[in-house]
C-alpha positions as CSV (number, residue, x, y, z in Angstrom):
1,X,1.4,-23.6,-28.7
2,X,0.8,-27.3,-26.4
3,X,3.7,-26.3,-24.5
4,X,2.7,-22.7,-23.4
5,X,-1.2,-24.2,-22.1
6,X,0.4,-27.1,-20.7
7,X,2.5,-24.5,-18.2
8,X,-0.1,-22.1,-17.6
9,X,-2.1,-23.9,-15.5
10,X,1.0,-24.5,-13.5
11,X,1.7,-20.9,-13.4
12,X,-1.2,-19.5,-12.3
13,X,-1.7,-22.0,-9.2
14,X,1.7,-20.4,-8.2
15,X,0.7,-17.2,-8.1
16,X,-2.6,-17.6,-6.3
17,X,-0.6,-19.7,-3.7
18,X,1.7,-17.0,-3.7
19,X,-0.7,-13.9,-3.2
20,X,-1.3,-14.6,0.7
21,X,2.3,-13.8,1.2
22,X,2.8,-10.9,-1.0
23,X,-0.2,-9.2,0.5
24,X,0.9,-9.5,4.6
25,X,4.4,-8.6,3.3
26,X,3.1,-5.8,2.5
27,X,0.5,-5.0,5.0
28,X,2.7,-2.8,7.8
29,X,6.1,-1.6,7.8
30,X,8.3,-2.8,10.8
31,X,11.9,-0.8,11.5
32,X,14.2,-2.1,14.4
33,X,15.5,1.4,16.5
34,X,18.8,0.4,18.4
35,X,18.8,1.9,22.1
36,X,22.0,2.6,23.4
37,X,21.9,3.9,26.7
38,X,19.8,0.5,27.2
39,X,21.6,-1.6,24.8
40,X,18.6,-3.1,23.2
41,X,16.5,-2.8,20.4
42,X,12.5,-1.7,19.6
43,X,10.1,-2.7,17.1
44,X,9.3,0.9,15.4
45,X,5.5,0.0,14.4
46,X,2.1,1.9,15.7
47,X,2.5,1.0,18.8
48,X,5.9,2.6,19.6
49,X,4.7,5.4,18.0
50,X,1.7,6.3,20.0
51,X,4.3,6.1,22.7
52,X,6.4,8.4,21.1
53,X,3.1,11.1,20.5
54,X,2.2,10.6,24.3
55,X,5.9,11.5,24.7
56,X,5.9,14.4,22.6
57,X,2.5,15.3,24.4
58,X,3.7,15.1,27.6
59,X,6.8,16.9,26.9
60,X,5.1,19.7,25.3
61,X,7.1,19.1,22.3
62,X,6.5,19.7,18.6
63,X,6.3,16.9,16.7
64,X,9.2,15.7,14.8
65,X,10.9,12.8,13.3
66,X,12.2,10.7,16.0
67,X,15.6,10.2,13.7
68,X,15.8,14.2,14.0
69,X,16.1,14.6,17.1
70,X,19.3,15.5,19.2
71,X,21.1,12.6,21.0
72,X,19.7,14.4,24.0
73,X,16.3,14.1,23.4
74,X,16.3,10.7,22.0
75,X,18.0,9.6,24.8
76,X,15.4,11.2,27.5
77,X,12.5,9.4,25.1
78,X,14.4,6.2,25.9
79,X,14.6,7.2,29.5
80,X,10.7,7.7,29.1
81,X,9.8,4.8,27.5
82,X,11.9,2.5,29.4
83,X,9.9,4.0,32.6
84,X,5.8,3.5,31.2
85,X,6.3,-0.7,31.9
């Protein structure tokens, strides 16, 4: 019974020491999107996607999932996006 007390303290430093990183690991939800018709890659977080709404907006599309859309369309929202810097 000594032994389990003696590593409890130990134990629950680590986890409050721990915590911090947990909690930003889980605080937003990042996906890399590979280009290829520019050969680079884009950071798929909230601000990409209000890009991609305004693009759908301007477009006078309905919205969809940018991974369903046609090669052709993905590639004129690249051609968009790569034209609003």
């Amino acid at each position: 019974m000594h032994t389990r007390s003696k590593w409890l303290p130990s134990l629950l430093m680590a986890s409050i020491l721990a915590l911090p990183a947990v909690i930003i690991g889980c605080a937003e939800h990042t996906t890399r999107v590979y280009d290829p018709y520019y050969s680079d890659y884009h950071v798929w977080d909230r601000n990409e996607v209000v890009y991609y709404q305004r693009w759908e907006g301007e477009t006078h599309r309905d919205h969809k999932d940018f991974n369903r859309r046609n090669a052709d369309e993905q590639k004129e929202y690249w051609n968009w996006r790569h034209s609003q810097h």
